[in-house]
mmCIF file as gemmi writes it, N, C-alpha and C atoms, coordinates in Angstrom:
data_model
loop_
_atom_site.group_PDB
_atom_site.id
_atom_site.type_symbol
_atom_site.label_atom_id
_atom_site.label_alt_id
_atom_site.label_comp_id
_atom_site.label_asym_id
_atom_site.label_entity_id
_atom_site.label_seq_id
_atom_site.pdbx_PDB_ins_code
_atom_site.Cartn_x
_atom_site.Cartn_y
_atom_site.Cartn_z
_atom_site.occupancy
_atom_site.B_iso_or_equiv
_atom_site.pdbx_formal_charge
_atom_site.auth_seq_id
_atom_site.auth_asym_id
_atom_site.pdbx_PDB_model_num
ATOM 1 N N . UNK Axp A 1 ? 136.289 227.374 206.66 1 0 ? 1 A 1
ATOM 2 C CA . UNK Axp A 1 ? 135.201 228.136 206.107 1 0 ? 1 A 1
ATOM 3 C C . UNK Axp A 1 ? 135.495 229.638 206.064 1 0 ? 1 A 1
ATOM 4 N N . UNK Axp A 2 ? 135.997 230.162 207.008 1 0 ? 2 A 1
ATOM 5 C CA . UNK Axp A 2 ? 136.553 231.554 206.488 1 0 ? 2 A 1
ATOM 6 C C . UNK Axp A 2 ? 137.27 231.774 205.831 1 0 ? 2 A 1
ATOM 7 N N . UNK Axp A 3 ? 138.367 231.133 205.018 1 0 ? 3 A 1
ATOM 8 C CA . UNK Axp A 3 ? 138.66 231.296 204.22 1 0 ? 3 A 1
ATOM 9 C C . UNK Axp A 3 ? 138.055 231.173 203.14 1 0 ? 3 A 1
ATOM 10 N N . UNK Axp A 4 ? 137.317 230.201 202.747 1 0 ? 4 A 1
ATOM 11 C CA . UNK Axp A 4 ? 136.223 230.76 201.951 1 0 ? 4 A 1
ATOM 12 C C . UNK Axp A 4 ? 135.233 232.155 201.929 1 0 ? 4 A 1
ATOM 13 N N . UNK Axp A 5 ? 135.051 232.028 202.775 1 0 ? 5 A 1
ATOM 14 C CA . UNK Axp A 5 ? 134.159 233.33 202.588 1 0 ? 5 A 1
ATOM 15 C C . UNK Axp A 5 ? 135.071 234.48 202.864 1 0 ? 5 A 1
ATOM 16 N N . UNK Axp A 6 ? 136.294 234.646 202.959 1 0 ? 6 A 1
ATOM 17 C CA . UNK Axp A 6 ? 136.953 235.628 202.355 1 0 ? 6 A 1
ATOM 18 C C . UNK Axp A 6 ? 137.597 236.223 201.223 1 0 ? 6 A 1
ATOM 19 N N . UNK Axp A 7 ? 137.869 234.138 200.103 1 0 ? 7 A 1
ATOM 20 C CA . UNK Axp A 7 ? 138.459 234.841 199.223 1 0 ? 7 A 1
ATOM 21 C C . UNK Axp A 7 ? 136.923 234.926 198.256 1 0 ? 7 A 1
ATOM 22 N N . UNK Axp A 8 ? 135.563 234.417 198.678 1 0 ? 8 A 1
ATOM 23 C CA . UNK Axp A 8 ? 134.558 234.892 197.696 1 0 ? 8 A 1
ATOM 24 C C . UNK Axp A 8 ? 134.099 236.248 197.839 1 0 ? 8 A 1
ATOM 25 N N . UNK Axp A 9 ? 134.086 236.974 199.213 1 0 ? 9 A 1
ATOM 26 C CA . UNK Axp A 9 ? 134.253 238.404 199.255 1 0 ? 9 A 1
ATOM 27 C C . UNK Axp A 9 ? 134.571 238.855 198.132 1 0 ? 9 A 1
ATOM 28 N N . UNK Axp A 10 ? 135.968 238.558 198.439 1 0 ? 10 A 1
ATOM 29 C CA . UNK Axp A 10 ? 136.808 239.422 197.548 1 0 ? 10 A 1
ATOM 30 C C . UNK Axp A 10 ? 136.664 239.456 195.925 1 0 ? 10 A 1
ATOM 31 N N . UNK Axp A 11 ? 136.45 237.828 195.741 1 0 ? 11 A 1
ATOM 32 C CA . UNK Axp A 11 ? 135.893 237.732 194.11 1 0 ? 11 A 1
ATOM 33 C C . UNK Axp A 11 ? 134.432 238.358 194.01 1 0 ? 11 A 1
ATOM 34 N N . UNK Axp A 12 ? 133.5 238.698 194.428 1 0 ? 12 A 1
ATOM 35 C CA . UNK Axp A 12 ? 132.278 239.293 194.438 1 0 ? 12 A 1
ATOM 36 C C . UNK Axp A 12 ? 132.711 240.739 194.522 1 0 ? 12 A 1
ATOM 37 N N . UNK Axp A 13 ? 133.563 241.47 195.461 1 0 ? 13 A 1
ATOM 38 C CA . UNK Axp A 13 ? 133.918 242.639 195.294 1 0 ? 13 A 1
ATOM 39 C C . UNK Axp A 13 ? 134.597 242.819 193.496 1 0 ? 13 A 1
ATOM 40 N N . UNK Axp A 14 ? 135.523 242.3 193.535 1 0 ? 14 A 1
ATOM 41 C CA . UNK Axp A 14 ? 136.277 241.928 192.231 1 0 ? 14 A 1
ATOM 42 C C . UNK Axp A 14 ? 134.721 242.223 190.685 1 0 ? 14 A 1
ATOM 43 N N . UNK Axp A 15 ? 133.898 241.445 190.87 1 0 ? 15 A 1
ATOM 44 C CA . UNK Axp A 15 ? 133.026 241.631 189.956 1 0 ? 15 A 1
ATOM 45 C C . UNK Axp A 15 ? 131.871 242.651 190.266 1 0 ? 15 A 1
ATOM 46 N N . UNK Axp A 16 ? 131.965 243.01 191.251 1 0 ? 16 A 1
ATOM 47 C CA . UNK Axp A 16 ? 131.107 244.131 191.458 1 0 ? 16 A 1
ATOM 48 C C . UNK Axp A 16 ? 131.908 245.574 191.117 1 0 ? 16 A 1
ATOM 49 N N . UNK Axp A 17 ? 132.996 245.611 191.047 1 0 ? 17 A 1
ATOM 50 C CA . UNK Axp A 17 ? 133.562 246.575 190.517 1 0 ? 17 A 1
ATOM 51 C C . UNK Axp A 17 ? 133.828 246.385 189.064 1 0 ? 17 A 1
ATOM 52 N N . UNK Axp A 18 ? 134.03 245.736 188.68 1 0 ? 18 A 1
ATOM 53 C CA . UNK Axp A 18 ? 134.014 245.339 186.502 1 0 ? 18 A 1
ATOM 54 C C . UNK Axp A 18 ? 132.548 245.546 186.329 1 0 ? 18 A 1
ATOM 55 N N . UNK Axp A 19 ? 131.522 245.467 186.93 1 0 ? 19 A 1
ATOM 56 C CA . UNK Axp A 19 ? 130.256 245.794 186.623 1 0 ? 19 A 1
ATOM 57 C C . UNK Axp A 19 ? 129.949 247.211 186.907 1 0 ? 19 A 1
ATOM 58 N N . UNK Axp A 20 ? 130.783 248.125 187.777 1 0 ? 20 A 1
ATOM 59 C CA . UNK Axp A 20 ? 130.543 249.29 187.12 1 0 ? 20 A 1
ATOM 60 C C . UNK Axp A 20 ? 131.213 249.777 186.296 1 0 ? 20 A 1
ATOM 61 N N . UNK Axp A 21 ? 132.619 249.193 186.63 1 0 ? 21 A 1
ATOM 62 C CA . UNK Axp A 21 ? 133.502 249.783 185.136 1 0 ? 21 A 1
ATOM 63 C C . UNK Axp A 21 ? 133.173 249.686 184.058 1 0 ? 21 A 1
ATOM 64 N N . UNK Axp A 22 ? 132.94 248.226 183.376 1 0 ? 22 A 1
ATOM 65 C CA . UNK Axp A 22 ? 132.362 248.483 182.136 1 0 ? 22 A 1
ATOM 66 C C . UNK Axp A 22 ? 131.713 249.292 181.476 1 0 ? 22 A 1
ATOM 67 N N . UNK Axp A 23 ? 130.244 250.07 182.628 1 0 ? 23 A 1
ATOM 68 C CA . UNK Axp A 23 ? 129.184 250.72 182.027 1 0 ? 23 A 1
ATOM 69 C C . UNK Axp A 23 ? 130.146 252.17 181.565 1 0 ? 23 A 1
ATOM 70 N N . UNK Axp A 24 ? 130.949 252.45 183.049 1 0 ? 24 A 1
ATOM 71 C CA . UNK Axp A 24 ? 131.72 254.1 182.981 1 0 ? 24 A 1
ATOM 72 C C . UNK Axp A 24 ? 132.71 253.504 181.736 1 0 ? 24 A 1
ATOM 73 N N . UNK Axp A 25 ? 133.381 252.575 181.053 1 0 ? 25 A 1
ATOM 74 C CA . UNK Axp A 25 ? 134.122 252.769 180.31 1 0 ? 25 A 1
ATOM 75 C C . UNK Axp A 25 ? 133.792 252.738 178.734 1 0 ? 25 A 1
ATOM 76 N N . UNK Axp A 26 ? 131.949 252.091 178.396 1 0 ? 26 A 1
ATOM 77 C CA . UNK Axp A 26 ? 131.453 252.358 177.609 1 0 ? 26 A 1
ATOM 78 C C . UNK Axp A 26 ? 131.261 253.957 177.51 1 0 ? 26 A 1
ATOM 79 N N . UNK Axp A 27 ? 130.898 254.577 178.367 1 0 ? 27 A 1
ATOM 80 C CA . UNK Axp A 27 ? 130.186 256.16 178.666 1 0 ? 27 A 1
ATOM 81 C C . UNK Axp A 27 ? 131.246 256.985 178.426 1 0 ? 27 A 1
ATOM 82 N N . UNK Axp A 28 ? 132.943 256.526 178.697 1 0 ? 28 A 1
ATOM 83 C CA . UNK Axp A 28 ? 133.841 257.418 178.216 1 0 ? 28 A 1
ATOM 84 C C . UNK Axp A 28 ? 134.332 257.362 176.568 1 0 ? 28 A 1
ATOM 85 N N . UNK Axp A 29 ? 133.795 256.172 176.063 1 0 ? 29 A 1
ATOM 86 C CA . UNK Axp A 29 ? 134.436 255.959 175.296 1 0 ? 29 A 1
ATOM 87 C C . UNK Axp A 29 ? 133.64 256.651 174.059 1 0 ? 29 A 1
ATOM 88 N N . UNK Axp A 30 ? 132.077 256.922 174.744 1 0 ? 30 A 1
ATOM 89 C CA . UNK Axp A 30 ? 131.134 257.72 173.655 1 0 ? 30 A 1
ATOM 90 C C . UNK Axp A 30 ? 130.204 256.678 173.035 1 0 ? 30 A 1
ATOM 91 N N . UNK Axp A 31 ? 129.768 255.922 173.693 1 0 ? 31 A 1
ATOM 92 C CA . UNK Axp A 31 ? 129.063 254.521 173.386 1 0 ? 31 A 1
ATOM 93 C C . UNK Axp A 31 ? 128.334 254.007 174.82 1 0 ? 31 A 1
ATOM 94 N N . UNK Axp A 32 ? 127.522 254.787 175.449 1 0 ? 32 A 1
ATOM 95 C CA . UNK Axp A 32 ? 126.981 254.354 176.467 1 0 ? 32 A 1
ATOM 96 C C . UNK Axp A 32 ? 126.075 253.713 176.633 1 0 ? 32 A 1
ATOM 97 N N . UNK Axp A 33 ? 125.177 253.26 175.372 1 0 ? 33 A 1
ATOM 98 C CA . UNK Axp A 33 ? 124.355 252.027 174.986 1 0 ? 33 A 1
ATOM 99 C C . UNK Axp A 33 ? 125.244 250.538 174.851 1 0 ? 33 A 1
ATOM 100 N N . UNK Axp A 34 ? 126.518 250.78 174.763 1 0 ? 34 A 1
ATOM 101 C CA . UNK Axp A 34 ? 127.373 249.132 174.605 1 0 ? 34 A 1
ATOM 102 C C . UNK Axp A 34 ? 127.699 248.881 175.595 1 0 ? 34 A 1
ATOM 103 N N . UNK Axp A 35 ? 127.527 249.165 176.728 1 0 ? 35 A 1
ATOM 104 C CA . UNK Axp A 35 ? 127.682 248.289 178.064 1 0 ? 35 A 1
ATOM 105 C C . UNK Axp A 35 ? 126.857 247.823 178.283 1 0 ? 35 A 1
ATOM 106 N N . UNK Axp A 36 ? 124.957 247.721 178.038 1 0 ? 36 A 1
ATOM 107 C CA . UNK Axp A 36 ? 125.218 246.735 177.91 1 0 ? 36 A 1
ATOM 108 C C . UNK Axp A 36 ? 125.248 245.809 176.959 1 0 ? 36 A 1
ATOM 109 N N . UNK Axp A 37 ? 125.792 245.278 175.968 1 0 ? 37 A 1
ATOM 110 C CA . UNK Axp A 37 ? 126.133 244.779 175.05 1 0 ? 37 A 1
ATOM 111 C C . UNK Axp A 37 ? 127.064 243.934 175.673 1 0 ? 37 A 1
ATOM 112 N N . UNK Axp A 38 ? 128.245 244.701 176.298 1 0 ? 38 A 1
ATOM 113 C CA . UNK Axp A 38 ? 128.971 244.073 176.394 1 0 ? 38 A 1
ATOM 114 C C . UNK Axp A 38 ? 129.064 243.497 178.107 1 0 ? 38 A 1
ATOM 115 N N . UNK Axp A 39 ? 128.327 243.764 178.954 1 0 ? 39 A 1
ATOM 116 C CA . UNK Axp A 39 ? 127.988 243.293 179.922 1 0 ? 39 A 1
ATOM 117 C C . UNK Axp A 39 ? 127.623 241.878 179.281 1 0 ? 39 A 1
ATOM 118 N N . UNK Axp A 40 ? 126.634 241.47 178.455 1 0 ? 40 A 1
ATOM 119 C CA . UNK Axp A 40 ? 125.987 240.228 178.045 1 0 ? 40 A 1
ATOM 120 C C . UNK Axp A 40 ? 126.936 239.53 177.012 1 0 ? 40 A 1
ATOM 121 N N . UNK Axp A 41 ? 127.69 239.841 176.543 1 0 ? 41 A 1
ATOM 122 C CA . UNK Axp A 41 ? 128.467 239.273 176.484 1 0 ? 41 A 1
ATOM 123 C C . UNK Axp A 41 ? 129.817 238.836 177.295 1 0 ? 41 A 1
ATOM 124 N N . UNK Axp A 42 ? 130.053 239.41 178.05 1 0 ? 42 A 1
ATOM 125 C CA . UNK Axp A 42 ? 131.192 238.879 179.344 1 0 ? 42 A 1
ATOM 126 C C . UNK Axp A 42 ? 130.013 237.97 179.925 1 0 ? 42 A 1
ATOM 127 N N . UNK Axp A 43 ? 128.335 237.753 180.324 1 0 ? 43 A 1
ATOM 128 C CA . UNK Axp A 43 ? 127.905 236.955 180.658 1 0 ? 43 A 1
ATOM 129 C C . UNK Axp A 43 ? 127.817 235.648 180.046 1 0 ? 43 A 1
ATOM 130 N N . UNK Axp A 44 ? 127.582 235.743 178.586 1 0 ? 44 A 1
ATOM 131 C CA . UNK Axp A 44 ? 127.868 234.482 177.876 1 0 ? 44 A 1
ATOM 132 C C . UNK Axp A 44 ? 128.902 233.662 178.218 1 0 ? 44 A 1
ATOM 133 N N . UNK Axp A 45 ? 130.075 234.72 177.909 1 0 ? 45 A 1
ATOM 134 C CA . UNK Axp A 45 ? 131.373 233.437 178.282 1 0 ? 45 A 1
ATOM 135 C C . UNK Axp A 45 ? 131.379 232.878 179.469 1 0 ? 45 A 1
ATOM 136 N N . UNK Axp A 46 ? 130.743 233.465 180.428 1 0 ? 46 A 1
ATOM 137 C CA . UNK Axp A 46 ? 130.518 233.183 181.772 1 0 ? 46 A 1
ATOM 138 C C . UNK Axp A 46 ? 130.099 231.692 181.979 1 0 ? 46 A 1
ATOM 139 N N . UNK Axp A 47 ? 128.754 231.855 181.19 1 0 ? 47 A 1
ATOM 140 C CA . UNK Axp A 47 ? 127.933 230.528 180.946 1 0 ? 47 A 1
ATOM 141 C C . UNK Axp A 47 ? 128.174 229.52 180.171 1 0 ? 47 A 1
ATOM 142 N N . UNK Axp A 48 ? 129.315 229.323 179.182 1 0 ? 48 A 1
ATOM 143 C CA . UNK Axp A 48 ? 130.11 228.978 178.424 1 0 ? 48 A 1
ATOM 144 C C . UNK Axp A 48 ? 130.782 228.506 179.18 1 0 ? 48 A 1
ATOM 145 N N . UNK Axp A 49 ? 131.777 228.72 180.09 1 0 ? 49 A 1
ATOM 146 C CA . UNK Axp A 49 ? 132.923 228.258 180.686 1 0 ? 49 A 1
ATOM 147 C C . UNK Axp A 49 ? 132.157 227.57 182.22 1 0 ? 49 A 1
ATOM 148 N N . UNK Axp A 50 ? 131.47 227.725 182.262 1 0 ? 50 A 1
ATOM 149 C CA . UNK Axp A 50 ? 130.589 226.985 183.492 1 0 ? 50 A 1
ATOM 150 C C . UNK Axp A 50 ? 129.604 225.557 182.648 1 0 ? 50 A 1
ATOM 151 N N . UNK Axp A 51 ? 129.407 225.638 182 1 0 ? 51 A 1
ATOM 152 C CA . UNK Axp A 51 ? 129.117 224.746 180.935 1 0 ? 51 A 1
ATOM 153 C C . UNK Axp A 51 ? 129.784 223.337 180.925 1 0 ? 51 A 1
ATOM 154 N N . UNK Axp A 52 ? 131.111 223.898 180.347 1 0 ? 52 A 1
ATOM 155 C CA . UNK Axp A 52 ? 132.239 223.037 179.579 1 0 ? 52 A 1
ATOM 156 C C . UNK Axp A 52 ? 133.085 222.753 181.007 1 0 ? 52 A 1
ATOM 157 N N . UNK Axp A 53 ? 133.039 223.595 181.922 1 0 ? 53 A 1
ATOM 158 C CA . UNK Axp A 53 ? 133.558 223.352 183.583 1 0 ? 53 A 1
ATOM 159 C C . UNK Axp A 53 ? 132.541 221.797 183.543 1 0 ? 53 A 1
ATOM 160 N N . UNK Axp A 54 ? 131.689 222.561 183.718 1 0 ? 54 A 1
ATOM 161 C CA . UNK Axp A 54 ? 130.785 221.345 184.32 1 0 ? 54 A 1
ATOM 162 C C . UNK Axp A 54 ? 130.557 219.922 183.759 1 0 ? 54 A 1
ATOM 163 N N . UNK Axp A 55 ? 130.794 219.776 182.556 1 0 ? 55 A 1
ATOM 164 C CA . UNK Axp A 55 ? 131.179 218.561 181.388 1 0 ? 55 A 1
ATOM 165 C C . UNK Axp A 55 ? 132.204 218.389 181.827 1 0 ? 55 A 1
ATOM 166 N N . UNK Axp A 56 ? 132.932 218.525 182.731 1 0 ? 56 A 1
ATOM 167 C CA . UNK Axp A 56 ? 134.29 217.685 183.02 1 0 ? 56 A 1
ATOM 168 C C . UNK Axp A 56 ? 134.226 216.728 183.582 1 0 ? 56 A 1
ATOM 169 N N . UNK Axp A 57 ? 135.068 215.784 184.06 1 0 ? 57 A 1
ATOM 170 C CA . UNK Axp A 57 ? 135.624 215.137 184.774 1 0 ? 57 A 1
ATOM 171 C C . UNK Axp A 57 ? 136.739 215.372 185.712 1 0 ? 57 A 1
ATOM 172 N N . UNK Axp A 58 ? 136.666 216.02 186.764 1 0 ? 58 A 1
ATOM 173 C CA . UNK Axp A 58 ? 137.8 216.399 187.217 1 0 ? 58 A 1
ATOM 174 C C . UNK Axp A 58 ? 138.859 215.286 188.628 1 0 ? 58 A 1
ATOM 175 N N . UNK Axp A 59 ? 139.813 214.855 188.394 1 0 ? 59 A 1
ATOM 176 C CA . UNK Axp A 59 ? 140.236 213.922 189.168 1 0 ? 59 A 1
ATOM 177 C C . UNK Axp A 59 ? 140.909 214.611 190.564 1 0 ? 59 A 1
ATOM 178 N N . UNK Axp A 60 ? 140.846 215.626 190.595 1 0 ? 60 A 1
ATOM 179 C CA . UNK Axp A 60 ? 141.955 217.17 191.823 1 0 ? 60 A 1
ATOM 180 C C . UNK Axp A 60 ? 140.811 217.149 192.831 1 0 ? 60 A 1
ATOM 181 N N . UNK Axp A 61 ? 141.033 217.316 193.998 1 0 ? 61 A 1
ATOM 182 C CA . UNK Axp A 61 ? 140.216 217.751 194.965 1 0 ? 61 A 1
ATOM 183 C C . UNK Axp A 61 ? 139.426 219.168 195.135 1 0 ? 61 A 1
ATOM 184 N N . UNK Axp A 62 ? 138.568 219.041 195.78 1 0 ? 62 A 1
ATOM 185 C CA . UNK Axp A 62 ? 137.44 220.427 195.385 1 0 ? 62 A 1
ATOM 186 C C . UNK Axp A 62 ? 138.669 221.184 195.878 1 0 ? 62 A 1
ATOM 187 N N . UNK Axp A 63 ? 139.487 221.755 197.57 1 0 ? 63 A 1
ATOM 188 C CA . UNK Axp A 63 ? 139.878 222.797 197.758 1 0 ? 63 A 1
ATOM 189 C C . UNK Axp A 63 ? 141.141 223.092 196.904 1 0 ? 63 A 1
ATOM 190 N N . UNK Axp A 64 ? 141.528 222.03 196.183 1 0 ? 64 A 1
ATOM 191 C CA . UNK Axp A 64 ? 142.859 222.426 195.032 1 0 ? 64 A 1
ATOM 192 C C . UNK Axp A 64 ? 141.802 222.92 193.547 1 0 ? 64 A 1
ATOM 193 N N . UNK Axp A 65 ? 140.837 222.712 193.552 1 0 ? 65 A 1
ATOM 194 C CA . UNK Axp A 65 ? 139.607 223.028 192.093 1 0 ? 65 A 1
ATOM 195 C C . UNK Axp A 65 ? 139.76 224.217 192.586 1 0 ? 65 A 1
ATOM 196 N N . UNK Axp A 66 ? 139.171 224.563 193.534 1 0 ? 66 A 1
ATOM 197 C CA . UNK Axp A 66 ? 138.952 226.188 193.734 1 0 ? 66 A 1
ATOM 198 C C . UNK Axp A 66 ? 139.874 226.814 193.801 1 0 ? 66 A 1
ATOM 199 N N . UNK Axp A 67 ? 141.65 226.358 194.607 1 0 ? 67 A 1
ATOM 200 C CA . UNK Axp A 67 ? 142.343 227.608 194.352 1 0 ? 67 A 1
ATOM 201 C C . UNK Axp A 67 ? 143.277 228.09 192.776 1 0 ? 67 A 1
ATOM 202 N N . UNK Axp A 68 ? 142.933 226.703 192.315 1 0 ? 68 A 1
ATOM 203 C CA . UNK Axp A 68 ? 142.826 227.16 190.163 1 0 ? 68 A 1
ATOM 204 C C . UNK Axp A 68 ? 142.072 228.02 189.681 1 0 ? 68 A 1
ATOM 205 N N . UNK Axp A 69 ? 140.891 227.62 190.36 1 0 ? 69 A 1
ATOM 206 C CA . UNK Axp A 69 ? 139.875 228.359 189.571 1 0 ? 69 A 1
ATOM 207 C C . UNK Axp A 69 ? 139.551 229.692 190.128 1 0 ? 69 A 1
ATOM 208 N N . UNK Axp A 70 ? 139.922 230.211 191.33 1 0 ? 70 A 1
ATOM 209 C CA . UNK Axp A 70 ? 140.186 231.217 191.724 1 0 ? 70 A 1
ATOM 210 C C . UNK Axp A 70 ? 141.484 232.07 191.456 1 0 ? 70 A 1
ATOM 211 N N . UNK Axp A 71 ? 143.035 231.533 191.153 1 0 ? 71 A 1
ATOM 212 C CA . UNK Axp A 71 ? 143.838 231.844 190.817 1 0 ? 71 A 1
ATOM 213 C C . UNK Axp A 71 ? 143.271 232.374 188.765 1 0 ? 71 A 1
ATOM 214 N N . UNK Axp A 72 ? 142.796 231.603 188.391 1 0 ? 72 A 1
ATOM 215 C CA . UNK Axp A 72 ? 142.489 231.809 186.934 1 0 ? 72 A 1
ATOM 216 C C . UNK Axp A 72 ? 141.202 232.796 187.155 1 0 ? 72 A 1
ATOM 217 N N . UNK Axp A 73 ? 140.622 233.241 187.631 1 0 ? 73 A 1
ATOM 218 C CA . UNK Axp A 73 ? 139.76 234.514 187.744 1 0 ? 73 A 1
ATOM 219 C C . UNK Axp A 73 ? 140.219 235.757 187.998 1 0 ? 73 A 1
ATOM 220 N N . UNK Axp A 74 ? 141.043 235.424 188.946 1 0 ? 74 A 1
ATOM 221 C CA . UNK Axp A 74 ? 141.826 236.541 189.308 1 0 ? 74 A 1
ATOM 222 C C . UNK Axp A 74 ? 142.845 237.418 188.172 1 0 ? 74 A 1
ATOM 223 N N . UNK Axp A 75 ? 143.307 236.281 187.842 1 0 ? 75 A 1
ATOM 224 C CA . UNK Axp A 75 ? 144.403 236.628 186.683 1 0 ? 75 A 1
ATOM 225 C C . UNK Axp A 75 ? 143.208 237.273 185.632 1 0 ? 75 A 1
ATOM 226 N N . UNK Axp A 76 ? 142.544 236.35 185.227 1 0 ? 76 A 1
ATOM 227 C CA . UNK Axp A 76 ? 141.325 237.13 183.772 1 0 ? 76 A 1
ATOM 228 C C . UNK Axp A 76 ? 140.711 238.422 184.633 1 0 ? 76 A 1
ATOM 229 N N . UNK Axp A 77 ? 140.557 238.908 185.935 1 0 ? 77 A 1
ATOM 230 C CA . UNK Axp A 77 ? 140.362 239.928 186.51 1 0 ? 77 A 1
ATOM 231 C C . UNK Axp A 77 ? 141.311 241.111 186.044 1 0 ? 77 A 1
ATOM 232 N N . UNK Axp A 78 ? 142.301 240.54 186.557 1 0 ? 78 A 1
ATOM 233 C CA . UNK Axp A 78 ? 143.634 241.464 186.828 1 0 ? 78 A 1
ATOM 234 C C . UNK Axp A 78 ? 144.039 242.471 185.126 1 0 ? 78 A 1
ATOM 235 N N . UNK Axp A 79 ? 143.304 241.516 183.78 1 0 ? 79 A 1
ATOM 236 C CA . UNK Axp A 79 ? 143.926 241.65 182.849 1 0 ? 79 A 1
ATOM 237 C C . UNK Axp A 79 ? 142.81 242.839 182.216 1 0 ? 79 A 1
């Protein structure tokens, strides 16, 4: 269990910082009304991919599910 709740820390830190960036990188860019725009849209895909997650069938065990699906956040983080 601590390892869980360390690497969700870290993914909650992880999105708590893209949630202010976005707004400061709309505001530099001279468009400080499109964050949120585009806040709601990074939420869509959100709900989209939790969606079509969830329509699966998955045959892998939950703690090998999560370190994919944590490895693949990270990476769409990182980018």
């Amino acid at each position: 269990m601590p390892r869980v709740l360390l690497s969700g820390s870290a993914l909650m830190l992880g999105f708590g910082a893209l949630e202010v960036a976005v707004p400061a990188f709309a505001d530099d860019a001279g468009s400080p009304g499109m964050s949120g725009l585009l806040l709601a849209l990074w939420s869509l895909g959100s709900v989209a991919g939790g969606l079509w997650f969830g329509a699966r069938v998955v045959s892998a065990s939950l703690p090998r599910q999560y370190r994919w699906l944590l490895l693949g956040v990270t990476i769409g983080l990182a980018r």
